[in-house]
FIPA-295687 format. One record per atom (N, C-alpha, C): residue in three letters; z, y, x; atom name. Coordinates in steps of 0.05 Angstrom, whole numbers, plus 5000, padded with zeros to 4 digits. Layout:
BEGIN
ROTI;resn;c3;c2;c1;name
ROTI;ALA;Z;Y;X;CA
...
***
This chain:
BEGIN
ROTI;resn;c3;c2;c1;name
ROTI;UNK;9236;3271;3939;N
ROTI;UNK;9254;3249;3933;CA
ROTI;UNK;9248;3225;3951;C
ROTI;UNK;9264;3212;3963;N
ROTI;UNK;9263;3186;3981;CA
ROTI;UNK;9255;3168;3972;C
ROTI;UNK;9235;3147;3972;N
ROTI;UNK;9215;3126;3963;CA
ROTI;UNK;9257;3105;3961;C
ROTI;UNK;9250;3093;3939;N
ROTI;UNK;9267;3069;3931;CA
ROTI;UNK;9259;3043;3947;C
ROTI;UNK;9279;3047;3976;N
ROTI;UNK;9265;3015;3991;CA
ROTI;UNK;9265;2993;3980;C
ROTI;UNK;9290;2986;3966;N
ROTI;UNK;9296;2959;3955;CA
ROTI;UNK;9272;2953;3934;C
ROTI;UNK;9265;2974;3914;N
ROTI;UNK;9252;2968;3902;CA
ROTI;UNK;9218;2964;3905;C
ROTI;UNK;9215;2983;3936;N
ROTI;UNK;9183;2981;3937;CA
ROTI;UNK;9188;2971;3967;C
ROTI;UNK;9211;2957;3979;N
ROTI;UNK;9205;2947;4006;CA
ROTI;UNK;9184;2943;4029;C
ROTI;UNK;9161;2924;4004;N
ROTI;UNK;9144;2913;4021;CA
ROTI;UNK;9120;2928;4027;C
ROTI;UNK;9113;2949;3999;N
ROTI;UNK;9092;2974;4003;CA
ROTI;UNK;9109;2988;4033;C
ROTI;UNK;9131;3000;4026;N
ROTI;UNK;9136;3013;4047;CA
ROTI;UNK;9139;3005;4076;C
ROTI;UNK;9147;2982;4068;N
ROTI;UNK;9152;2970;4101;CA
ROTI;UNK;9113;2962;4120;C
ROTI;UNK;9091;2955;4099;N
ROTI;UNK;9065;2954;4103;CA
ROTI;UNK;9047;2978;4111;C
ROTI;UNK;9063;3002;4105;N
ROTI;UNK;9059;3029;4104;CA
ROTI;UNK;9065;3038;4131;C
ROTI;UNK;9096;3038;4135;N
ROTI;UNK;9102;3048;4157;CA
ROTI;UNK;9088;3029;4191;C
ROTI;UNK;9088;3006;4187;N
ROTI;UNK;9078;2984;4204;CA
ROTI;UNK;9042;2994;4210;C
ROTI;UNK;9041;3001;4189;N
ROTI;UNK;9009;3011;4183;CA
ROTI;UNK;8999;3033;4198;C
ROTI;UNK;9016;3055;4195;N
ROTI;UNK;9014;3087;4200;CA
ROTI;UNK;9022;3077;4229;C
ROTI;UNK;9043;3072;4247;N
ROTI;UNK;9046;3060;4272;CA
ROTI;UNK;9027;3055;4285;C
ROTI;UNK;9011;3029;4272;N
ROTI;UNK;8984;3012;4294;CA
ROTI;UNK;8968;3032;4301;C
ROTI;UNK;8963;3065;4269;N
ROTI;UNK;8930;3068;4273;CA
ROTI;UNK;8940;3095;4295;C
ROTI;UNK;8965;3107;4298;N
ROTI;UNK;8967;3130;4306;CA
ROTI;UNK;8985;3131;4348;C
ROTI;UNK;8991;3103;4346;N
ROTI;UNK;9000;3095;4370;CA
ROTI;UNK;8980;3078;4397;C
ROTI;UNK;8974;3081;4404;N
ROTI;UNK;8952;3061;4424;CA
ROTI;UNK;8976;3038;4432;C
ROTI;UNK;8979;3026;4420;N
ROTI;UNK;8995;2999;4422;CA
ROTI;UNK;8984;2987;4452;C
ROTI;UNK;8956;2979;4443;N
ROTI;UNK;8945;2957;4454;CA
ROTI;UNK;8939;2961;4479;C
ROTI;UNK;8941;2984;4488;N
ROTI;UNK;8937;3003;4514;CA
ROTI;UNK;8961;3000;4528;C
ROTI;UNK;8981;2994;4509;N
ROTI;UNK;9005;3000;4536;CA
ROTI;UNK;9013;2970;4531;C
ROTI;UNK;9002;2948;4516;N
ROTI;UNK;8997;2921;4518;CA
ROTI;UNK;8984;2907;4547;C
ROTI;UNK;8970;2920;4548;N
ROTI;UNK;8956;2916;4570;CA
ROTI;UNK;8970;2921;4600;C
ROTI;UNK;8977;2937;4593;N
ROTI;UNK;9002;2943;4631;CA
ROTI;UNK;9020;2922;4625;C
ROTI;UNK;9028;2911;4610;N
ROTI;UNK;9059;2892;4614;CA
ROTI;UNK;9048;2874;4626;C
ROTI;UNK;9076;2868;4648;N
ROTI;UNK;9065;2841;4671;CA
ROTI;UNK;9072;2816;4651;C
ROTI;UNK;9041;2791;4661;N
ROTI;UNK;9050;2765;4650;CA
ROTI;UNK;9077;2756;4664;C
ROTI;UNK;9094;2745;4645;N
ROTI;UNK;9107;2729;4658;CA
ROTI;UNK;9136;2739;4660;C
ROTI;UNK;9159;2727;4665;N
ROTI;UNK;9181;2743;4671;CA
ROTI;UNK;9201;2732;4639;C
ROTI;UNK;9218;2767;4649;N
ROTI;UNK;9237;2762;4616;CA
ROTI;UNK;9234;2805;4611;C
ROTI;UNK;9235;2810;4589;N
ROTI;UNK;9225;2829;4583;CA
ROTI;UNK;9248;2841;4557;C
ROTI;UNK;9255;2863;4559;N
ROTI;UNK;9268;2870;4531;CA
ROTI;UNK;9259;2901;4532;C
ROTI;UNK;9255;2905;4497;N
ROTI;UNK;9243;2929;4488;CA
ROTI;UNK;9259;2945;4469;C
ROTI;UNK;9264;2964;4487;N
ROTI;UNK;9285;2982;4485;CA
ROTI;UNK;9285;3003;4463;C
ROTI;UNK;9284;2997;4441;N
ROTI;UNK;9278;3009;4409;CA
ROTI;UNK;9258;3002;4403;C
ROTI;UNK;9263;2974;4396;N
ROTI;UNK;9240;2955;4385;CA
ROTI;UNK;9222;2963;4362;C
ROTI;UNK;9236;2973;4334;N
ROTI;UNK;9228;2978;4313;CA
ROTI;UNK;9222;2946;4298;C
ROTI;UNK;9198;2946;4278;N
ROTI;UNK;9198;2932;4266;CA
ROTI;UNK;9178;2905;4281;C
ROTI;UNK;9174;2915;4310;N
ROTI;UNK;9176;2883;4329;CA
ROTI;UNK;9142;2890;4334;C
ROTI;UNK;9129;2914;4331;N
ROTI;UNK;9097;2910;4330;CA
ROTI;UNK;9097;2912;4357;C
ROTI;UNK;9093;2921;4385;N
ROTI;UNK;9099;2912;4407;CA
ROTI;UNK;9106;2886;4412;C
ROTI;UNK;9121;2877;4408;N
ROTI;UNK;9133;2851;4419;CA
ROTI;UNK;9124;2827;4406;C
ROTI;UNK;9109;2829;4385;N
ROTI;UNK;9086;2812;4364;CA
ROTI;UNK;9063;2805;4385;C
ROTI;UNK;9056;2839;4399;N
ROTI;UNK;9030;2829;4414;CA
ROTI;UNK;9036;2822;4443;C
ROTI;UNK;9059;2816;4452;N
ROTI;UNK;9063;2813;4484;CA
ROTI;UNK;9086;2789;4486;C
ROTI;UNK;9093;2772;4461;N
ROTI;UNK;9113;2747;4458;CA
ROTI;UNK;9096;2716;4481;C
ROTI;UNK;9066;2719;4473;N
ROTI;UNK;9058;2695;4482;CA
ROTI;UNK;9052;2700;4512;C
ROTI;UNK;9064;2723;4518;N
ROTI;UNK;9057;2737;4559;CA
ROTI;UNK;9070;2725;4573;C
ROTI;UNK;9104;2734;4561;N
ROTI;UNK;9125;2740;4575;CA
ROTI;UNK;9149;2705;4564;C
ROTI;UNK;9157;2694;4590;N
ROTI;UNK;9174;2674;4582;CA
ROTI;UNK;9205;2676;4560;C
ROTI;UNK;9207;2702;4557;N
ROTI;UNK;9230;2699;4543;CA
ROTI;UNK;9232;2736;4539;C
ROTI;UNK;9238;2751;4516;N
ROTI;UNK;9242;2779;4506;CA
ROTI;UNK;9265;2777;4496;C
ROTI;UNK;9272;2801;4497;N
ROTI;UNK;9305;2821;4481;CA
ROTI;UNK;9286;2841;4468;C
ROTI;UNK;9293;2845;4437;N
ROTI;UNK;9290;2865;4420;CA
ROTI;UNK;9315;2885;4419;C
ROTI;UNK;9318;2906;4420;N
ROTI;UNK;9347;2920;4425;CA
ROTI;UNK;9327;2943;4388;C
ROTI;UNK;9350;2946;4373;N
ROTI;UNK;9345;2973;4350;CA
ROTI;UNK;9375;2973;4334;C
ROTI;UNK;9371;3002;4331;N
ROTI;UNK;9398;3004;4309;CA
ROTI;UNK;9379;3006;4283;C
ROTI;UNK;9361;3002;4275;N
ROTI;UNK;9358;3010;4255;CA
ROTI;UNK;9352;2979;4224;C
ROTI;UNK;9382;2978;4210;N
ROTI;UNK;9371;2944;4207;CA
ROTI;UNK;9346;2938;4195;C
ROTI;UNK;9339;2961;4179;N
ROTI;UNK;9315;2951;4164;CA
ROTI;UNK;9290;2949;4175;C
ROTI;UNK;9280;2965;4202;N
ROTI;UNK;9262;2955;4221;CA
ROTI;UNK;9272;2932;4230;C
ROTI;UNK;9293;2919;4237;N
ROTI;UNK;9302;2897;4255;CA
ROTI;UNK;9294;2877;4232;C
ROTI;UNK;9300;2878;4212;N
ROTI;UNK;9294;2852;4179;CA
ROTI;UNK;9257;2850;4182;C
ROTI;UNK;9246;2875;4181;N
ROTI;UNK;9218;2873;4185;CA
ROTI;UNK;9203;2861;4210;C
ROTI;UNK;9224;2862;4229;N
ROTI;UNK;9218;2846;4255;CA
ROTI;UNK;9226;2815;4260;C
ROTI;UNK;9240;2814;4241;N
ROTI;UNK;9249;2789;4243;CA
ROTI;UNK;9231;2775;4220;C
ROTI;UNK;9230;2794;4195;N
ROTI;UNK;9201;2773;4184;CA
ROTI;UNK;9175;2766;4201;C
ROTI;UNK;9170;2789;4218;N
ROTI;UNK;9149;2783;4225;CA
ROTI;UNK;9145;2769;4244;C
ROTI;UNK;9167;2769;4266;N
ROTI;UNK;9167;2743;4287;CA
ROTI;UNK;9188;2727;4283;C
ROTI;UNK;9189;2713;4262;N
ROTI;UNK;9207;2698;4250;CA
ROTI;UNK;9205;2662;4262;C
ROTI;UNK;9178;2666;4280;N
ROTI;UNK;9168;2644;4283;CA
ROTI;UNK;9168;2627;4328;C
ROTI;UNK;9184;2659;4326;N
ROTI;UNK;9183;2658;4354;CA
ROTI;UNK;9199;2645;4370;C
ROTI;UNK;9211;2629;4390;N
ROTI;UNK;9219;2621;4400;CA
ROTI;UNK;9240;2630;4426;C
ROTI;UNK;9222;2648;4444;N
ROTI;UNK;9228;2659;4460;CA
ROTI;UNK;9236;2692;4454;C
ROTI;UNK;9249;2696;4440;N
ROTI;UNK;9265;2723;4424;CA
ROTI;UNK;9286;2724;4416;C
ROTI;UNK;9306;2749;4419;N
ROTI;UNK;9323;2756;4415;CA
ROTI;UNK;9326;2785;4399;C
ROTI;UNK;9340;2786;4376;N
ROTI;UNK;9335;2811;4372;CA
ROTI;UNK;9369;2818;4357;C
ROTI;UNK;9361;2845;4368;N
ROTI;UNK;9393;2856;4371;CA
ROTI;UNK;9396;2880;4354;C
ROTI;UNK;9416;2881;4342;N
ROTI;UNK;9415;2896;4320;CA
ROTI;UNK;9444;2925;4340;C
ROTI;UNK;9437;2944;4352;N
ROTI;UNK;9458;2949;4372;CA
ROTI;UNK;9454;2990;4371;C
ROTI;UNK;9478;2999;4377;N
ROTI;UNK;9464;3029;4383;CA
ROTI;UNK;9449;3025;4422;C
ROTI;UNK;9428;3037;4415;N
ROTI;UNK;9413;3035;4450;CA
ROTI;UNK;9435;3032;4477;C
ROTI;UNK;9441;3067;4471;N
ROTI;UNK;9460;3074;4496;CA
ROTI;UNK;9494;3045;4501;C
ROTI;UNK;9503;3039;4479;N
ROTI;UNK;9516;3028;4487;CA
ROTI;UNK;9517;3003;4496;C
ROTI;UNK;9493;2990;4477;N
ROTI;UNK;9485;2970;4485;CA
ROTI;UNK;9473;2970;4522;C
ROTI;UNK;9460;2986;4519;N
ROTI;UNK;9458;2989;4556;CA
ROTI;UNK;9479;2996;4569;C
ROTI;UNK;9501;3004;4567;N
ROTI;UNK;9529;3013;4575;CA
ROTI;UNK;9538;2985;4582;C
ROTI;UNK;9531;2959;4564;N
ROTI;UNK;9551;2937;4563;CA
ROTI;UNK;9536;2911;4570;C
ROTI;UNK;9508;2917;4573;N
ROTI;UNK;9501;2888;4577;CA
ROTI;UNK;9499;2889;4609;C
ROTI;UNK;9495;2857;4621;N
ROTI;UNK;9494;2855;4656;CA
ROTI;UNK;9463;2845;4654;C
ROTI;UNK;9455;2832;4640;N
ROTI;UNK;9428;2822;4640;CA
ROTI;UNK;9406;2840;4658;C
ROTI;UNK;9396;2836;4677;N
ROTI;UNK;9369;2848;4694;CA
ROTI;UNK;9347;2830;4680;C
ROTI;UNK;9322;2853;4674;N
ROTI;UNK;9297;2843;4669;CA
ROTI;UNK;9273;2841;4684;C
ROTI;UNK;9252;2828;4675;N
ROTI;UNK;9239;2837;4689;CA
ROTI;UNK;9211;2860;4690;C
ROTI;UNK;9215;2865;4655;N
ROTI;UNK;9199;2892;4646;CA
ROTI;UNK;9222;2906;4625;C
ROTI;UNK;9213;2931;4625;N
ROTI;UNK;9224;2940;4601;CA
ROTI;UNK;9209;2955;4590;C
ROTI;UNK;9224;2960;4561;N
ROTI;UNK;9188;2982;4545;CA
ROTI;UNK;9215;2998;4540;C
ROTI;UNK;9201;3024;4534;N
ROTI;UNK;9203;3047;4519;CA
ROTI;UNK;9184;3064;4512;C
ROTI;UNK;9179;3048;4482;N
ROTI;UNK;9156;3063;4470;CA
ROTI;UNK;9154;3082;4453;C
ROTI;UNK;9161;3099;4445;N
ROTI;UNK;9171;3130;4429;CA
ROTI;UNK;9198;3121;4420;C
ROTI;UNK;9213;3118;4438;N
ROTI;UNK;9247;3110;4436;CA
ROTI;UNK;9260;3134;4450;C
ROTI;UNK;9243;3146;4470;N
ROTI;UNK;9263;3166;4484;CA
ROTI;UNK;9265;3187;4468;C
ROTI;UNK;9243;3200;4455;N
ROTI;UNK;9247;3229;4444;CA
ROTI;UNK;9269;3231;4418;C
ROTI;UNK;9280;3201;4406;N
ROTI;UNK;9298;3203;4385;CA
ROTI;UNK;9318;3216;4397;C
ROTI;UNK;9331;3216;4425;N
ROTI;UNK;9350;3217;4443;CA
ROTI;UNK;9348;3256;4446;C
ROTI;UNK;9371;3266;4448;N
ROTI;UNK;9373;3296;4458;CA
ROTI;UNK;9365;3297;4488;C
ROTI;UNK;9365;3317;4489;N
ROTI;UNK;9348;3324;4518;CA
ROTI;UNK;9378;3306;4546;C
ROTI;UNK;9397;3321;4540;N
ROTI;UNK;9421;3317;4545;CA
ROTI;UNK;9430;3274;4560;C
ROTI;UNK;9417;3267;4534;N
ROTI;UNK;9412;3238;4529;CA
ROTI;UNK;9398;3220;4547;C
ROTI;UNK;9367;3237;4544;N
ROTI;UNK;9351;3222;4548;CA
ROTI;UNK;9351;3213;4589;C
ROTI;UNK;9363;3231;4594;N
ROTI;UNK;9370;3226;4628;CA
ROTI;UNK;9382;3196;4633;C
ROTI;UNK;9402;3195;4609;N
ROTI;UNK;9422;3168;4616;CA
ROTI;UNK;9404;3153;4604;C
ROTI;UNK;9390;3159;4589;N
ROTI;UNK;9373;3126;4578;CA
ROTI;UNK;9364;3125;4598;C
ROTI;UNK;9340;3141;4605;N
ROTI;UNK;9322;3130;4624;CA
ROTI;UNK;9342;3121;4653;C
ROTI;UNK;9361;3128;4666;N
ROTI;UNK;9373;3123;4688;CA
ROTI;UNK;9382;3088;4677;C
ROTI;UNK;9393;3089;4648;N
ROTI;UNK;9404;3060;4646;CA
ROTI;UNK;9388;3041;4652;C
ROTI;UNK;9358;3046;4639;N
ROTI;UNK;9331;3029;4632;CA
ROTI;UNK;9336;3019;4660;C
ROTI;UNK;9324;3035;4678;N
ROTI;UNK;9312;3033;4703;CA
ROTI;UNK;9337;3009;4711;C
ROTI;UNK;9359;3016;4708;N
ROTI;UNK;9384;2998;4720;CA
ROTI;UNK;9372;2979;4711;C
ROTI;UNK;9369;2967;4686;N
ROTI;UNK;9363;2942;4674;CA
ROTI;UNK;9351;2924;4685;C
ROTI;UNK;9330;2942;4708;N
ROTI;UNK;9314;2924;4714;CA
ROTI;UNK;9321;2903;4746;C
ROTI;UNK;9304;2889;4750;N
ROTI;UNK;9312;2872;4771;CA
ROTI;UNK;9288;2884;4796;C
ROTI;UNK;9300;2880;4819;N
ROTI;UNK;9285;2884;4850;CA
ROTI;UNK;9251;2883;4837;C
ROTI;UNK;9230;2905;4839;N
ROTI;UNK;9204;2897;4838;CA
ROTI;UNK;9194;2894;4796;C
ROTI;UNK;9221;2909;4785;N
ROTI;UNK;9214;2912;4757;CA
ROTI;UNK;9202;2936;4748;C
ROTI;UNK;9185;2933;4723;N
ROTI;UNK;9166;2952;4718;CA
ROTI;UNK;9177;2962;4696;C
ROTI;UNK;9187;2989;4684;N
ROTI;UNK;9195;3004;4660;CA
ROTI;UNK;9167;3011;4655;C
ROTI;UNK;9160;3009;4634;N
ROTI;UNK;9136;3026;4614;CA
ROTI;UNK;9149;3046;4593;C
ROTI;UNK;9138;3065;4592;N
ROTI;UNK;9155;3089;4587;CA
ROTI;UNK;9135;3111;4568;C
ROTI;UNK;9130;3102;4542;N
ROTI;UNK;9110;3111;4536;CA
ROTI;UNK;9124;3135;4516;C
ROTI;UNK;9105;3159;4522;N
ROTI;UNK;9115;3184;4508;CA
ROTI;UNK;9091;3202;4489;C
ROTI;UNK;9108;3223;4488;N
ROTI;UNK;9086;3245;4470;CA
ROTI;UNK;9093;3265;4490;C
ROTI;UNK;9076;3278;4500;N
ROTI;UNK;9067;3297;4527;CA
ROTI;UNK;9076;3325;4507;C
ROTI;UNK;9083;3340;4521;N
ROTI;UNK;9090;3371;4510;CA
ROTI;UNK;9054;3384;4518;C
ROTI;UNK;9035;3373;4521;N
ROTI;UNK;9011;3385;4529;CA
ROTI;UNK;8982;3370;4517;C
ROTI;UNK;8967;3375;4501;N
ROTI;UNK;8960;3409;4487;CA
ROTI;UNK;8979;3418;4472;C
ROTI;UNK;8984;3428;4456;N
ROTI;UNK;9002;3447;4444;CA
ROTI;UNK;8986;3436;4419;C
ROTI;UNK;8966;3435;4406;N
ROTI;UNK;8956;3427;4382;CA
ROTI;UNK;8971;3400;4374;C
ROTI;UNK;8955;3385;4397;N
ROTI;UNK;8963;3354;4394;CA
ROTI;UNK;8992;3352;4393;C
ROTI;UNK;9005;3366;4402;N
ROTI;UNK;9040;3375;4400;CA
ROTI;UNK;9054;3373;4365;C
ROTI;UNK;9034;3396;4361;N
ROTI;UNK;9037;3399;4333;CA
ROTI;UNK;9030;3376;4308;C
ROTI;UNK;9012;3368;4316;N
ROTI;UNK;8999;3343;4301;CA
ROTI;UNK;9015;3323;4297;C
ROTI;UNK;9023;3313;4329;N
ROTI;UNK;9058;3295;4325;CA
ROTI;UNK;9076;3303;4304;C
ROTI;UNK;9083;3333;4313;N
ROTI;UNK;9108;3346;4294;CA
ROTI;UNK;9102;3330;4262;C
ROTI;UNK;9078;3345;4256;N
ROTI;UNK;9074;3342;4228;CA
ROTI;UNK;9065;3313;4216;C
ROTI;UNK;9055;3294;4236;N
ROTI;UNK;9062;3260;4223;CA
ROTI;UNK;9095;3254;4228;C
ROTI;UNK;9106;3267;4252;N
ROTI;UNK;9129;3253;4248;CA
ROTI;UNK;9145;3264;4225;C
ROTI;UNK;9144;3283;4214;N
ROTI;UNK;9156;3298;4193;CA
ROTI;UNK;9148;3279;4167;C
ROTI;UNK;9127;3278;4162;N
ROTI;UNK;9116;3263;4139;CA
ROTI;UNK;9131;3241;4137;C
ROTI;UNK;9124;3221;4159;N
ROTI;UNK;9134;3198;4161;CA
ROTI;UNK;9171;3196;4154;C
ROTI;UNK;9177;3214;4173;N
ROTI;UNK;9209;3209;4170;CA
ROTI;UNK;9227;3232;4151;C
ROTI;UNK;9218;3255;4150;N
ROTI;UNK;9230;3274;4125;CA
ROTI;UNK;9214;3273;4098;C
ROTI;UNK;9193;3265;4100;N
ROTI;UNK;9187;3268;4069;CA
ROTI;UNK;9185;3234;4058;C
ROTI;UNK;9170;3224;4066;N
ROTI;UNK;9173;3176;4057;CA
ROTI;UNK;9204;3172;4064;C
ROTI;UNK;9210;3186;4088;N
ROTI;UNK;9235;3168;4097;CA
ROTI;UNK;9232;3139;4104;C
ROTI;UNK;9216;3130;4120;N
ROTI;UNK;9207;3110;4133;CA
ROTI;UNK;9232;3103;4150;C
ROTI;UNK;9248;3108;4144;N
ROTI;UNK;9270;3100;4176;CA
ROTI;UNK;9306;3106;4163;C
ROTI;UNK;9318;3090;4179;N
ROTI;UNK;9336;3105;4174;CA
ROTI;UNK;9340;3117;4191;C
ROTI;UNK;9327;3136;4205;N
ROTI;UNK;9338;3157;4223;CA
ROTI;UNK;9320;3184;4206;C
ROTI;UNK;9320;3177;4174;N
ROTI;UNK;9303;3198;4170;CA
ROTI;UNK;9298;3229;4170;C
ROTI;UNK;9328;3244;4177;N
ROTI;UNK;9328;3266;4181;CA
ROTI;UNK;9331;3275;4207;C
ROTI;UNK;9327;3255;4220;N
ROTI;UNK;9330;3260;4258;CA
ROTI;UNK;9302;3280;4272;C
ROTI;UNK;9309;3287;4292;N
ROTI;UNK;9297;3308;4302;CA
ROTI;UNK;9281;3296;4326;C
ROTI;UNK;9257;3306;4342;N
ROTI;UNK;9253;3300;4369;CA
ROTI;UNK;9238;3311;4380;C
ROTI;UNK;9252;3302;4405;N
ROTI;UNK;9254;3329;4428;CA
ROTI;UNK;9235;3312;4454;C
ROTI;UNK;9203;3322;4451;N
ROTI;UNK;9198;3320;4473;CA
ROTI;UNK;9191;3336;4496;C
ROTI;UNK;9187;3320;4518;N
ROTI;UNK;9187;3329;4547;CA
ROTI;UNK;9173;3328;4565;C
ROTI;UNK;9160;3343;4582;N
ROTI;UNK;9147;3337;4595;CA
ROTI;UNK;9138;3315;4604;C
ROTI;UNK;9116;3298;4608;N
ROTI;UNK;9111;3273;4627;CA
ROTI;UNK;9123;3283;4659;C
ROTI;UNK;9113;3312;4667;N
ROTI;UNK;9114;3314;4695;CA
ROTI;UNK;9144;3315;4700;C
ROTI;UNK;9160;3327;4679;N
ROTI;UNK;9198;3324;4685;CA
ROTI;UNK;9203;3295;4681;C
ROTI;UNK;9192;3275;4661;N
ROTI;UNK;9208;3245;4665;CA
ROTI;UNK;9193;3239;4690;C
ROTI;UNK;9168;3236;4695;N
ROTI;UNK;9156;3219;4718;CA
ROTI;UNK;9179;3234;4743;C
ROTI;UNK;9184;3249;4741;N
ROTI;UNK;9202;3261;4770;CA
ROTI;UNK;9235;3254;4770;C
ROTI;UNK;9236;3249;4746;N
ROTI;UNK;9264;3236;4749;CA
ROTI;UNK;9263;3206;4739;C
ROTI;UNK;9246;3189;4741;N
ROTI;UNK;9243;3167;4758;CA
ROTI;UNK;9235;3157;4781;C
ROTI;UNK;9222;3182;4796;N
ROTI;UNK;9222;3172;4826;CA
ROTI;UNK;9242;3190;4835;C
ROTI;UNK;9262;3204;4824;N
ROTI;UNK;9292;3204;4832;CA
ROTI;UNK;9308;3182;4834;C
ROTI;UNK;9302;3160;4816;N
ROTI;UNK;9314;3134;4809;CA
ROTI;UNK;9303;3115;4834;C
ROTI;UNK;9277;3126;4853;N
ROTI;UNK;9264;3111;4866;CA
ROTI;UNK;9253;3088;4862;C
ROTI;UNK;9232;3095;4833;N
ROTI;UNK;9217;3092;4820;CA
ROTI;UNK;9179;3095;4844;C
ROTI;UNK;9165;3082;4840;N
ROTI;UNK;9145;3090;4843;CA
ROTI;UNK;9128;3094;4818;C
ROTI;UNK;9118;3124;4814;N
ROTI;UNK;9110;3116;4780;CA
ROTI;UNK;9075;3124;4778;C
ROTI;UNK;9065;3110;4755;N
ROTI;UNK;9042;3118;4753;CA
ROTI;UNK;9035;3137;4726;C
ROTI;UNK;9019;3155;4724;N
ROTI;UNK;9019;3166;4702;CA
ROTI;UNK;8991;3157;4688;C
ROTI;UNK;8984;3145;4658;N
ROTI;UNK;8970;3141;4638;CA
ROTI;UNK;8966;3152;4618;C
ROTI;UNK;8932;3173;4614;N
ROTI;UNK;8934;3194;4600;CA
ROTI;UNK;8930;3173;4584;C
ROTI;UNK;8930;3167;4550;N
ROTI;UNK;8915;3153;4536;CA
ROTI;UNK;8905;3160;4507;C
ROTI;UNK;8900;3194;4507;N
ROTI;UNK;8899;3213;4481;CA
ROTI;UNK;8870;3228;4485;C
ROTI;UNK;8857;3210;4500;N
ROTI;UNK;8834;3221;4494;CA
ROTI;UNK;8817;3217;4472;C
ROTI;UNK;8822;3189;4463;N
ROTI;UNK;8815;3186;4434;CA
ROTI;UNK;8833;3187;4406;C
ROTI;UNK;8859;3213;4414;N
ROTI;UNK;8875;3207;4391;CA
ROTI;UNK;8881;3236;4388;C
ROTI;UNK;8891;3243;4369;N
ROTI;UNK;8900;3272;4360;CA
ROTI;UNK;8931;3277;4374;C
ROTI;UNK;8944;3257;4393;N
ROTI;UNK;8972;3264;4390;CA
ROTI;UNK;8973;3251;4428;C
ROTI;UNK;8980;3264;4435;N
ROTI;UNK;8978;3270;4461;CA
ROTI;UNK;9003;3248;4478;C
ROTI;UNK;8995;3227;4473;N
ROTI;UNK;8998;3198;4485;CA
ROTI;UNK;8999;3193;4515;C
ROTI;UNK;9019;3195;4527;N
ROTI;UNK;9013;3187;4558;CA
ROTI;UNK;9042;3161;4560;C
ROTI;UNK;9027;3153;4587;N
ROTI;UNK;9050;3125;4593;CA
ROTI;UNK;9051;3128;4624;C
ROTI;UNK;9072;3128;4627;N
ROTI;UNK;9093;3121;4654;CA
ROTI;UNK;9094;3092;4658;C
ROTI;UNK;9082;3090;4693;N
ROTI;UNK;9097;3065;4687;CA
ROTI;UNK;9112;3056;4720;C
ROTI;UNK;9134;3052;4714;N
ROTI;UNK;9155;3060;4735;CA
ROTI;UNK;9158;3033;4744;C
ROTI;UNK;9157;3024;4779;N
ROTI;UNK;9161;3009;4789;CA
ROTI;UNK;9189;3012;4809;C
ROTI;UNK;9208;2989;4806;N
ROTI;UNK;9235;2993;4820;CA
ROTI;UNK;9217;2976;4846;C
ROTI;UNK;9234;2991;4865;N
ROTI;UNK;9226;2986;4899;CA
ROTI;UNK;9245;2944;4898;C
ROTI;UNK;9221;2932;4910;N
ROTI;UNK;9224;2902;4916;CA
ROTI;UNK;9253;2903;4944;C
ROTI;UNK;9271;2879;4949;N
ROTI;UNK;9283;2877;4954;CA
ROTI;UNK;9270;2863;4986;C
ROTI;UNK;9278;2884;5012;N
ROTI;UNK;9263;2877;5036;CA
ROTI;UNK;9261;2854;5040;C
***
């Protein structure tokens, strides 16, 4: 049976925010974002990224369809100044905005996407950015095969059995690091690859894609 949000909101919303910090290396892919600039994070969630990288960057875009992460994000950087947060579906919202950045995140935002999908996100992202912009592109590696599994079965917990989301019966499909890293230096991307699962059960790596500077 699906946990009653309205009624246990704040357990659940402390829960899911919770299970996130201890099972994601946040602070690892905190660390690659350039000071400075304008920055938007491309399936924000409930804003825990953009909590720890607001006092970096001169000005952020939160992009999520999901409102009840976006309400949890907005309680929690309710205090911010330099934020925007957008309550939008991804793809079209990147379809329609002109805005160039100067970072972008994607931090387990791609694998919600079908395989089919995930080409145009990542091709949009990279558009987004401006001459000499950095996409961070953080995934779940199809390699070990254990650690594969381990994902499967928190993300199952989390989203088919709590229902932490409203995307709770959604599926995901990940992909190689070595197939995205290659179709962003199709994009003419220079990219770097970041194992960061050596201290975690779920096989954590980060891309991080540099658009070529303007001669």
């Amino acid at each position: 049976m699906a946990l009653d949000a309205s009624r246990a909101a704040p357990a659940v919303d402390w829960l899911q925010s919770r299970t996130r910090e201890l099972i994601v290396p946040l602070a690892e892919v905190m660390r690659r974002v350039p000071h400075g600039g304008t920055l938007v994070d491309l399936g924000c969630g409930q804003g825990l990224m953009l909590e720890r990288i607001l006092d970096t960057v001169d000005r952020a875009v939160g992009v999520d369809f999901d409102p009840r992460k976006l309400r949890m994000a907005r309680q929690r950087l309710r205090d911010a100044q330099n934020l925007t947060l957008i309550e939008a579906d991804l793809l079209v919202w990147m379809d329609t905005n002109a805005e160039r950045f100067d970072t972008a995140l994607l931090v387990d935002t791609l694998s919600s996407f079908e395989p089919a999908d995930q080409d145009r996100v990542l091709i949009r992202a990279v558009s987004l950015l401006k001459p000499g912009g950095v996409l961070l592109l953080k995934i779940i590696d199809t390699t070990p095969t254990w650690k594969v599994d381990a994902s499967r079965l928190l993300s199952g917990l989390v989203y088919r059995i709590l229902r932490l989301s409203r995307s709770a019966q959604q599926r995901f499909w990940y992909r190689p690091a070595t197939e995205l890293a290659a179709l962003l230096e199709h994009q003419g991307c220079t990219v770097t690859r970041l194992d960061l699962h050596d201290h975690h059960v779920i096989p954590h790596v980060l891309l991080v894609a540099t658009t070529a500077k303007v001669p």
